[in-house]
DRENNU-384055 format. One line per 8 residues: number of its first residue (from 1); for each residue x, y, z of C-alpha. Coordinates in steps of 0.2 Angstrom, whole numbers, plus 5000, padded with zeros to 4 digits. Layout:
residues N
NUM = X,Y,Z  ...
//
This chain:
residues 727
1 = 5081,3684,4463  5065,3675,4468  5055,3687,4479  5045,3675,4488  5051,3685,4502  5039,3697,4518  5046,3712,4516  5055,3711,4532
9 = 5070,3703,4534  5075,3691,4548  5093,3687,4549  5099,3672,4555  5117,3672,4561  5128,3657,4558  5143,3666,4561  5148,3677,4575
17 = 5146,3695,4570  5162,3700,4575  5174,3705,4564  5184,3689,4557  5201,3701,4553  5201,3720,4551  5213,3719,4534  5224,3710,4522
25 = 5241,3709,4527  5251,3700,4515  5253,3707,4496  5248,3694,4483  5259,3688,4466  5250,3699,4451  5252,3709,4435  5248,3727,4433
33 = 5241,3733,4417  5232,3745,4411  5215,3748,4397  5213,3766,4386  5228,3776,4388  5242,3775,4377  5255,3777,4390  5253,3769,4407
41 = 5264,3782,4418  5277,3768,4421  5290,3779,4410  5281,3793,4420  5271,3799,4402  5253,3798,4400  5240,3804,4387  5230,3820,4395
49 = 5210,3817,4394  5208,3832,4386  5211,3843,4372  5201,3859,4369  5216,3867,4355  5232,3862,4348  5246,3872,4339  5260,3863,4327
57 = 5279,3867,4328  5288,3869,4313  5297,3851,4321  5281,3843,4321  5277,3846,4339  5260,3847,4344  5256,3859,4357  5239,3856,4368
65 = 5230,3865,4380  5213,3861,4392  5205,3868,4407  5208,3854,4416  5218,3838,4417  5217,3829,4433  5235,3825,4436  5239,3843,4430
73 = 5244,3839,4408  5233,3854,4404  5247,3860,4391  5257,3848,4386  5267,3843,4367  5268,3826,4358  5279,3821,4345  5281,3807,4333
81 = 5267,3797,4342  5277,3802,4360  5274,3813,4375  5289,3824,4378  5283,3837,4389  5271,3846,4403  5271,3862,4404  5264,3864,4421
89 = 5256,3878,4433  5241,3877,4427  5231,3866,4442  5231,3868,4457  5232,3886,4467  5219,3895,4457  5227,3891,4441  5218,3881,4428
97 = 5224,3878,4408  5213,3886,4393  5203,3884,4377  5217,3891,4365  5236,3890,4363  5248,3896,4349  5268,3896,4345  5282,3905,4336
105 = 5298,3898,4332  5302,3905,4352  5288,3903,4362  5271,3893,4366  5258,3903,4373  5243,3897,4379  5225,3902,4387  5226,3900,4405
113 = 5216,3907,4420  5221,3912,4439  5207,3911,4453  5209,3914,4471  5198,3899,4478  5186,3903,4486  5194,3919,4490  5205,3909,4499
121 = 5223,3916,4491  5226,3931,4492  5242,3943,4487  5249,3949,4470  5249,3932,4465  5231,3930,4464  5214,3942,4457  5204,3950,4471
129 = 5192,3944,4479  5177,3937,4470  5184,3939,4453  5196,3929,4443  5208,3933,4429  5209,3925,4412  5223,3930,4401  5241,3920,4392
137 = 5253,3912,4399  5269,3913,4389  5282,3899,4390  5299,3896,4382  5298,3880,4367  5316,3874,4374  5307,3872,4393  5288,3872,4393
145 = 5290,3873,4411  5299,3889,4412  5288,3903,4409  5294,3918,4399  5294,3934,4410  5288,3951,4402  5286,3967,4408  5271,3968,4414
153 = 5270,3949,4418  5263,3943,4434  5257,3929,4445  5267,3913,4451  5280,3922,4458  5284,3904,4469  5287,3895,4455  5298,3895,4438
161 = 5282,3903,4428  5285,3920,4440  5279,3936,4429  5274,3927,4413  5256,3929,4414  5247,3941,4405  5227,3946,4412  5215,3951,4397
169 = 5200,3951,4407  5196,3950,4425  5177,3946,4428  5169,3941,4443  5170,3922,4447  5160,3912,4441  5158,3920,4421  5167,3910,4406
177 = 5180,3923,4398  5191,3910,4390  5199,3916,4378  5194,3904,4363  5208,3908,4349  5223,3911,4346  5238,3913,4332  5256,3920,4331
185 = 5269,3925,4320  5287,3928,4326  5282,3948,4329  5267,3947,4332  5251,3937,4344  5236,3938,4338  5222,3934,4353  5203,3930,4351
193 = 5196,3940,4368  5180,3931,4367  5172,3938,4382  5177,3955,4376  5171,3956,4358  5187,3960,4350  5202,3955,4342  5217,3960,4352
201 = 5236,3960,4344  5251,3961,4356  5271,3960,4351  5276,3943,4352  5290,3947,4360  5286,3963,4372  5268,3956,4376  5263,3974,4375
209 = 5246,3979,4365  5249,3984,4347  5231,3988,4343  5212,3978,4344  5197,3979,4336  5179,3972,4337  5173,3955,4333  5158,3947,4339
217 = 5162,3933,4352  5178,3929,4338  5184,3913,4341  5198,3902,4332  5211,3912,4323  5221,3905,4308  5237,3916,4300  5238,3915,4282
225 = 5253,3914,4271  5248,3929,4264  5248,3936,4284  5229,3938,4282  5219,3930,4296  5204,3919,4296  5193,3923,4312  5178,3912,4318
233 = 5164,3923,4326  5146,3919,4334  5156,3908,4349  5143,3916,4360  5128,3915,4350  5133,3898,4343  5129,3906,4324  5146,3903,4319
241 = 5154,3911,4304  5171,3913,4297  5178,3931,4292  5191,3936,4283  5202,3952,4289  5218,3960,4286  5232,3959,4301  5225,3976,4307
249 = 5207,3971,4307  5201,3977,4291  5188,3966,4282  5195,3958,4266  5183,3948,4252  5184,3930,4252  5174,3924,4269  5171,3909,4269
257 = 5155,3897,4262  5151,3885,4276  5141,3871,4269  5124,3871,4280  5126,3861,4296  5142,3867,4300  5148,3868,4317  5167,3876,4313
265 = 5178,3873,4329  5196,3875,4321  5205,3882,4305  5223,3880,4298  5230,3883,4286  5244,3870,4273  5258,3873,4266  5252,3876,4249
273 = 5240,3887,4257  5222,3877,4259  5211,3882,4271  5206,3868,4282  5190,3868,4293  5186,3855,4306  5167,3853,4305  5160,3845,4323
281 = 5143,3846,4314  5135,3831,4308  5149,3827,4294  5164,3826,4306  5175,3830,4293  5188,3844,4289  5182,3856,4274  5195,3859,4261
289 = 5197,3876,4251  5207,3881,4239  5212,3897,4231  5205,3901,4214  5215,3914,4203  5203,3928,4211  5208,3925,4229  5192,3919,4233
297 = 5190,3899,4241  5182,3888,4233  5176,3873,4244  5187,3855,4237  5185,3837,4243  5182,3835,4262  5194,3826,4272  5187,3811,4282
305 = 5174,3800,4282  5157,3808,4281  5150,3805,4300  5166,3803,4303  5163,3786,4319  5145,3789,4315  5145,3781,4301  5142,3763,4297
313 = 5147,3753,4308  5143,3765,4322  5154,3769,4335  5170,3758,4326  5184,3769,4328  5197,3768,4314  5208,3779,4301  5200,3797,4296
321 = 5184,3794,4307  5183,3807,4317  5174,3812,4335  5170,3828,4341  5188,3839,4333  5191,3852,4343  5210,3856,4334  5221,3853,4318
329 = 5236,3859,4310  5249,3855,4298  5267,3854,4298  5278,3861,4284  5281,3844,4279  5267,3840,4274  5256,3831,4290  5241,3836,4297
337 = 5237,3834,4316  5219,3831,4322  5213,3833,4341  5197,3823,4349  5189,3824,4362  5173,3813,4358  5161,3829,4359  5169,3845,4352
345 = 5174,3861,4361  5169,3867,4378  5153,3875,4378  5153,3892,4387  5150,3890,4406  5152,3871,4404  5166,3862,4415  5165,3848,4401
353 = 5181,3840,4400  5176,3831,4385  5173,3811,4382  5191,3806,4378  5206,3811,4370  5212,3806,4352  5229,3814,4344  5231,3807,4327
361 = 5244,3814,4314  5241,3808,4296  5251,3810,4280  5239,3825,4271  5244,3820,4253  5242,3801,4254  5229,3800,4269  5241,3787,4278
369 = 5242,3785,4299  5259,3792,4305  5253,3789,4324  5239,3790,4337  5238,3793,4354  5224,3788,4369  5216,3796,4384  5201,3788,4383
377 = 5192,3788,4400  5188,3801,4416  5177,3797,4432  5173,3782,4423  5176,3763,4427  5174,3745,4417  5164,3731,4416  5162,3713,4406
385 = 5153,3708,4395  5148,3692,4402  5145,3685,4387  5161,3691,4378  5174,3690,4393  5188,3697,4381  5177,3712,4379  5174,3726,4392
393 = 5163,3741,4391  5168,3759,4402  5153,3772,4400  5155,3776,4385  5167,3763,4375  5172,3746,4371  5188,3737,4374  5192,3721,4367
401 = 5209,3712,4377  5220,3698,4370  5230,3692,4386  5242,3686,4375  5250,3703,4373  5262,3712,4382  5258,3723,4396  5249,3740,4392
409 = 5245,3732,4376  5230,3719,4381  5218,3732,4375  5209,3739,4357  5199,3753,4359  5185,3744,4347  5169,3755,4351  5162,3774,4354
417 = 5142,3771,4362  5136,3787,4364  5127,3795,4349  5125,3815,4352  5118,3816,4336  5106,3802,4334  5101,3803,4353  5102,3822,4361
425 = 5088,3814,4373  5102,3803,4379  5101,3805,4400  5120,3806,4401  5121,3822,4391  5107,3831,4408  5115,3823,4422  5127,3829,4432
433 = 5144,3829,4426  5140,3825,4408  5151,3809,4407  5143,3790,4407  5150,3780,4417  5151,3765,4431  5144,3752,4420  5136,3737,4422
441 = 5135,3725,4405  5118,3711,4406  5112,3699,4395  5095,3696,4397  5087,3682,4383  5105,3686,4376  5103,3703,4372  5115,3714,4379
449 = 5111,3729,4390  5121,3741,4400  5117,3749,4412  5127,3765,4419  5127,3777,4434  5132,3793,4437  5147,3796,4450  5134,3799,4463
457 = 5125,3783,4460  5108,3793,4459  5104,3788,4443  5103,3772,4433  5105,3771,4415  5096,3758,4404  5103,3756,4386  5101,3743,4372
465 = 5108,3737,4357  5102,3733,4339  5113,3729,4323  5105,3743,4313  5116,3755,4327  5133,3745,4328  5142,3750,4345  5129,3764,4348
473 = 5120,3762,4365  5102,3766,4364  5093,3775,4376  5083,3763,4385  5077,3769,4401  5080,3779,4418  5079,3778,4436  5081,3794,4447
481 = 5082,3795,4466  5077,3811,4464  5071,3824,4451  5086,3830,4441  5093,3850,4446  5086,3860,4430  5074,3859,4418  5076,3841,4408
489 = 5066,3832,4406  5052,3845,4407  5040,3832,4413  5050,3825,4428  5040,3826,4444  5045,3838,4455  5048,3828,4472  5051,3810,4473
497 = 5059,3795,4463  5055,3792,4445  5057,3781,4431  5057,3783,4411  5054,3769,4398  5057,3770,4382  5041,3762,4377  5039,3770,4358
505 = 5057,3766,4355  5062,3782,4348  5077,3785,4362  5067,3802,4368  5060,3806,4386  5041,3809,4383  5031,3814,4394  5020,3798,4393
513 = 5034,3789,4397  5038,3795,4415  5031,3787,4429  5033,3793,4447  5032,3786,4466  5031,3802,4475  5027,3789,4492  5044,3784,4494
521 = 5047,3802,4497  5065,3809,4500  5070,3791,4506  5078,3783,4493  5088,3798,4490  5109,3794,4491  5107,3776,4489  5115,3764,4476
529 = 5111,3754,4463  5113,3738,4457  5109,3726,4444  5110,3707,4445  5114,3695,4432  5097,3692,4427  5092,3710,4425  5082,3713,4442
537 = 5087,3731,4449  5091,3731,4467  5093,3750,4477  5101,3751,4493  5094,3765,4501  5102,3772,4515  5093,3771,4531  5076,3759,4524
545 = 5085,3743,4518  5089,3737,4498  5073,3737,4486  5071,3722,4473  5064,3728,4458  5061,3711,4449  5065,3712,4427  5047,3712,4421
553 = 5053,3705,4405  5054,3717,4387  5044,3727,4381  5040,3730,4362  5053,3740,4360  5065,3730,4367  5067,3740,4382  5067,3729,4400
561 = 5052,3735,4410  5053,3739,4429  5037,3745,4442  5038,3752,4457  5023,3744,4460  5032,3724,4458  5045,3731,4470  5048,3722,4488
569 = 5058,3732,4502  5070,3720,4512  5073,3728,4531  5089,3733,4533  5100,3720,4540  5110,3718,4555  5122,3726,4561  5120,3740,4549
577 = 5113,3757,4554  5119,3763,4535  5120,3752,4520  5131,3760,4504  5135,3747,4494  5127,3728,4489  5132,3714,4477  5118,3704,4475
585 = 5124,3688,4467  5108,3680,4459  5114,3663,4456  5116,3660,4474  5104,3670,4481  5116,3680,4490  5119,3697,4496  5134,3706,4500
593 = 5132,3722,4510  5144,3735,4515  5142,3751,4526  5141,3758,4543  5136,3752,4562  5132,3758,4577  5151,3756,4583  5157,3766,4569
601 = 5143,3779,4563  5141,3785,4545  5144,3804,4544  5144,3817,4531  5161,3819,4527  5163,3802,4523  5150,3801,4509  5159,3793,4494
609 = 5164,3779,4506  5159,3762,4506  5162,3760,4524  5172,3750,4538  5160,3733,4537  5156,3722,4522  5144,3708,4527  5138,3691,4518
617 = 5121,3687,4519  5114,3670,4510  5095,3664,4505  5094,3683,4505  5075,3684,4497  5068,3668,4507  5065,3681,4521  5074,3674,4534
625 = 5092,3676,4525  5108,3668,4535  5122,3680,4540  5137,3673,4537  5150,3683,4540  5156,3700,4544  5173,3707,4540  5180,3725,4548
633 = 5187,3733,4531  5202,3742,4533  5197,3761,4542  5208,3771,4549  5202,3792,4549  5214,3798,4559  5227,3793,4546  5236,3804,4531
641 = 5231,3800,4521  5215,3790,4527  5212,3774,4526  5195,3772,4518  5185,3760,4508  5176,3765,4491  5171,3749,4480  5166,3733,4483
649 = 5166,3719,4469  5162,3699,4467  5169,3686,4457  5170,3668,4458  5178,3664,4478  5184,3682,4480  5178,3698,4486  5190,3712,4481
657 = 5187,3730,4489  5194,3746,4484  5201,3758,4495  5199,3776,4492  5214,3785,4496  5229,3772,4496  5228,3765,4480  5225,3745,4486
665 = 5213,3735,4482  5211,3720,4499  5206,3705,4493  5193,3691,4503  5187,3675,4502  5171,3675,4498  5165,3657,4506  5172,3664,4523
673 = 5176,3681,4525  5194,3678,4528  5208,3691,4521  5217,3685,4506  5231,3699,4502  5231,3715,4494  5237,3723,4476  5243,3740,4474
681 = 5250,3747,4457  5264,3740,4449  5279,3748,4441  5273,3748,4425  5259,3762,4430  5273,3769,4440  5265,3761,4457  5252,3774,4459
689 = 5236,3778,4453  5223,3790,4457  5208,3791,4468  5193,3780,4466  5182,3794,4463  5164,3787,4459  5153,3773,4469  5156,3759,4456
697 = 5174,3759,4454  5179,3741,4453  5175,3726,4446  5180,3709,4442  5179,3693,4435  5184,3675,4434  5193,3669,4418  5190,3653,4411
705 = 5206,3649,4415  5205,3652,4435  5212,3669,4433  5207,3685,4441  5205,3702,4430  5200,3718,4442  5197,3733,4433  5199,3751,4443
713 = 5195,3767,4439  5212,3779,4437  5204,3794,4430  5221,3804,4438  5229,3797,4422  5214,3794,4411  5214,3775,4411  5207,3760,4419
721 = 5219,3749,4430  5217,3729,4427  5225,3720,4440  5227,3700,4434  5231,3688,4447  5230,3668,4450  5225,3661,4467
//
């Protein structure tokens, strides 16, 4: 990017503006693969992106649950490293999965909730208005999709869950009252009403209530072999303790000793009758206690490596390194089940859906892997390393790919690069959403940087790298459209863009740090961001034209620096009365554009879009940039489903652009506009695939060897989509 530019723009037009073809026709000769699930929905299984709470089957079945699960897996079982069942009803029509599950040798039940949308169902089926019911749904372990009616039972009455749904508290909507625990014997279910304060115990088999009593905010339950119970309590309050009670609620000696730093999320209980507590504190290990001759636990060896992926090398996954437990249990044979979710359990009021699921199952006695499972990514996309092309970075990990393997089997998950514990500061965990993602990977004086955004494309992440943190991605810096809703940081200005740099290094936003440019007003507000090869910043704002921010180097720190005051504004080009997307490729000095005109208009409900024109614009910063072509994208609204546009992405000779809602990704030639073909999914991820559902859902890149890898975001089965393909 050379900025020798006025900042006007005049276009000079080689080619004629009209559209050169409105789509591609014919379908090209690819592979369809796949990058961070373990299961590509080809065989229709895939690993759910989300696990808040598992229960273990005498079989060795593990039984999940989660609120959500975009393509509906919010309870589900695995066994023997396989997926064998969704439970299903529980998305969709108000209904939504939970934070707890148990079983019996009969039934699974699990935490559930029922809304009416906006008050938007009504009827027996569904709460009243304003209010929505949490409570169990109970399902039969021969068919989890084939509830288990009760007297007493309601809801779902069109579907094979009718009457199987219990309510435990109806609150008005919009309050948390998940219920956050729960444990059963063959008789009886023992239920964690967190919102309610109490313990509640119903007949396993009637579902009718045996008796209840108070417990602050409990949480996880754990049946002993002695049939006492081991309660968490404090959910709430986040001052978590562990009590020990009889089955009717009377407090027995022998509560248990939490080393300091302790963030409890689960408790089971082995055969021989240890006690097992999975600590998401800065340990990431499971604490172990035995029984003495008095009753009393006495805390033993921990399981797991101490910081679990924190420790050295930071962010490598592997074996008994453990991230953010949120479930675990032991079989009567002796294996031990542990659920991850990169973060830990849902905080109250929180939609979190985690960072990425891991299932492991280990052999307790000698520590060895049995199997493991992946769901790794959600509203997330990919990007390569430029450096590194067999290595590719989604928001938050690593992949490396050996092309040599078979399909579905390309990928390693080699790195975890977001550090709660070292860096709390870290802008990804205060944005909207909570979840990295839409990199872009730089080199710049071959150090590596990435930069993310968030699904909105408002915010632009900066983060480095440095031996001393392994995979960890530093915090680095921040651009912001807009001030962020709430209150971090506390010194964000109130109206207009801003920027934070990391200049002491410490991977904090400090006041000092922040500097705003309340003169671009609400302007800038809904654009895009993109970053070139070099490092420059560009922002496509809607309405005023694309802003070059030009890399001022490293600072100190090692943190790139960017000023609004080096910035040039380039006008808006012609034809577009709306830009949303831009590829600036540096080494040619040219600028793709994508968006609306006067002939189709951009309008509000077509906000995510990237719109029905992509445009080619060469010398872009000499100020009088050549237009060389314009292409009419494939745009159909009156369609259903619609035929829109979402991403747009550059490599070698090709353009490639994602659609939105059709799964097909048309690809271009870059030297002239002209329609190559298109790629849809393959039957190994059972030709379908989600939405596109963030701005920078697709990239690409040229392998040494002449072939094309496109990555696509799939977060309806919590992977990536890699398309390969040869010209």
């Amino acid at each position: 990017m050379k900025f020798s530019s006025r900042l006007g723009v005049a276009v000079l037009v080689v080619h004629s503006l009209l559209p050169l073809n409105a789509s591609a026709q014919s379908q090209l000769t690819y592979t369809t693969s796949w990058i961070g699930n373990s299961f590509g929905f080809g065989d229709g299984k895939w690993m759910q992106q989300d696990i808040q709470a598992i229960s273990v089957g005498a079989d060795g079945t593990v039984y999940t649950n989660a609120p959500w699960d975009e393509s509906g897996s919010e309870i589900a079982a695995y066994r023997a490293g396989d997926k064998i069942a969704v439970a299903g009803s529980t998305h969709g029509w108000g209904a939504a999965g939970g934070d707890a599950v148990a079983t019996n040798h009969s039934y699974l039940y699990a935490a559930m909730s029922i809304g009416n949308e906006s008050n938007g169902l009504v009827g027996a089926d569904y709460p009243p208005a304003n209010q929505t019911w949490y409570g169990i749904t109970r399902r039969t372990l021969a068919n989890l999709a084939t509830g288990a009616p009760f007297s007493g039972g309601i809801g779902n009455s069109a579907n094979a869950t009718k009457n199987s749904f219990l309510v435990l508290d109806t609150v008005t909507t919009g309050t948390d009252a998940g219920i956050r625990g729960m444990a059963a014997t063959d008789t009886e279910l023992y239920v964690a009403d967190t919102y309610g304060n109490r313990i509640v115990v119903l007949d396993a088999n009637s579902m009718q209530r045996l008796r209840s009593w108070n417990v602050t905010s409990p949480g996880r339950i754990a049946v002993d072999t002695d049939s006492t119970l081991w309660v968490m309590s404090g959910i709430s309050s986040g001052n978590l303790s562990i009590i020990h009670c009889a089955a009717d609620g009377t407090a027995l000696p022998g509560t248990l000793t939490l080393p300091a730093g302790t963030v409890p999320t689960d408790i089971a209980i082995t055969p021989a009758g240890q006690i097992l507590v999975a600590d998401n504190g800065p340990s990431q290990q499971i604490l172990v206690y035995n029984k003495g001759a008095s009753g009393q636990p006495q805390a033993a060896a921990s399981i797991g490596t101490r910081s679990g992926i924190f420790h050295v090398v930071k962010g490598v996954p592997g074996n008994w390194r453990f991230n953010g437990i949120t479930g675990i249990g032991v079989d009567p044979a002796g294996n031990l089940y542990v659920a991850q979710n990169g973060e830990g359990p849902r905080p109250l009021g929180s939609a979190s859906v985690g960072q990425g699921a891991v299932l492991e199952s280990y052999v307790y006695s000698t520590h060895a892997l049995n199997w493991r499972l992946y769901g790794l990514t959600f509203v997330d996309s990919a990007a390569f390393d430029p450096a590194t092309p067999n290595s590719v970075y989604t928001g938050s990990k690593r992949f490396t790919l050996d092309y040599s393997q078979p399909v579905g089997h390309e990928w390693s998950y080699a790195g975890f690069t977001l550090d709660r514990f070292d860096y709390p500061d870290d802008p990804t965990f205060h944005e909207p959403r909570g979840v990295r993602g839409e990199p872009m990977v730089r080199r710049i004086n071959g150090q590596r940087f990435l930069y993310t955004l968030d699904p909105g494309a408002h915010y632009l992440n900066v983060y480095r790298f440095d031996a001393a943190h392994g995979e960890m991605a530093i915090p680095s810096g921040l651009l912001a459209e807009n001030p962020l809703p709430g209150a971090w940081p506390a010194a964000q200005p109130t109206y207009g863009e801003w920027l934070w740099r990391d200049s002491n290094g410490n991977g904090t936003v400090d006041a000092s740090e922040i500097t705003g440019n309340p003169s671009t007003g609400s302007t800038v507000g809904n654009g895009f961001w993109w970053v070139d090869t070099p490092g420059n910043v560009w922002l496509a704002t809607p309405t005023s034209g694309i802003r070059g921010m030009p890399l001022q180097g490293l600072d100190s720190a090692g943190n790139p620096i960017y000023t609004y005051a080096s910035s040039k504004m380039f006008a808006m080009p012609p034809p577009f009365t709306r830009i949303v997307r831009i590829v600036y490729v540096a080494e040619t000095d040219t600028m793709y554009v994508s968006g609306f005109t006067s002939a189709i208009p951009w309008d509000s409900t077509h906000w995510k879009e990237a719109g029905p024109v992509l445009a080619r614009y060469d010398n872009w910063s000499s100020g009088t940039p050549t237009q060389q072509y314009t292409v009419s994208l494939p745009w159909n609204t009156q369609t259903n489903p619609q035929t829109t546009t979402v991403g747009v992405a550059v490599a070698g000779n090709y353009v490639f652009i994602a659609e939105l809602y059709t799964a097909k990704v048309d690809v271009y030639d870059a030297r002239t506009g002209q329609a190559v073909g298109y790629m849809t999914p393959g039957a190994s991820v059972g030709n379908t695939t989600g939405w596109v559902d963030v701005y920078l859902g697709i990239s690409a890149v040229q392998r040494g060897n002449g072939e094309y890898v496109v990555l696509l975001e799939d977060d309806a089965r919590a992977k990536i989509l890699m398309y390969r393909w040869t010209p």
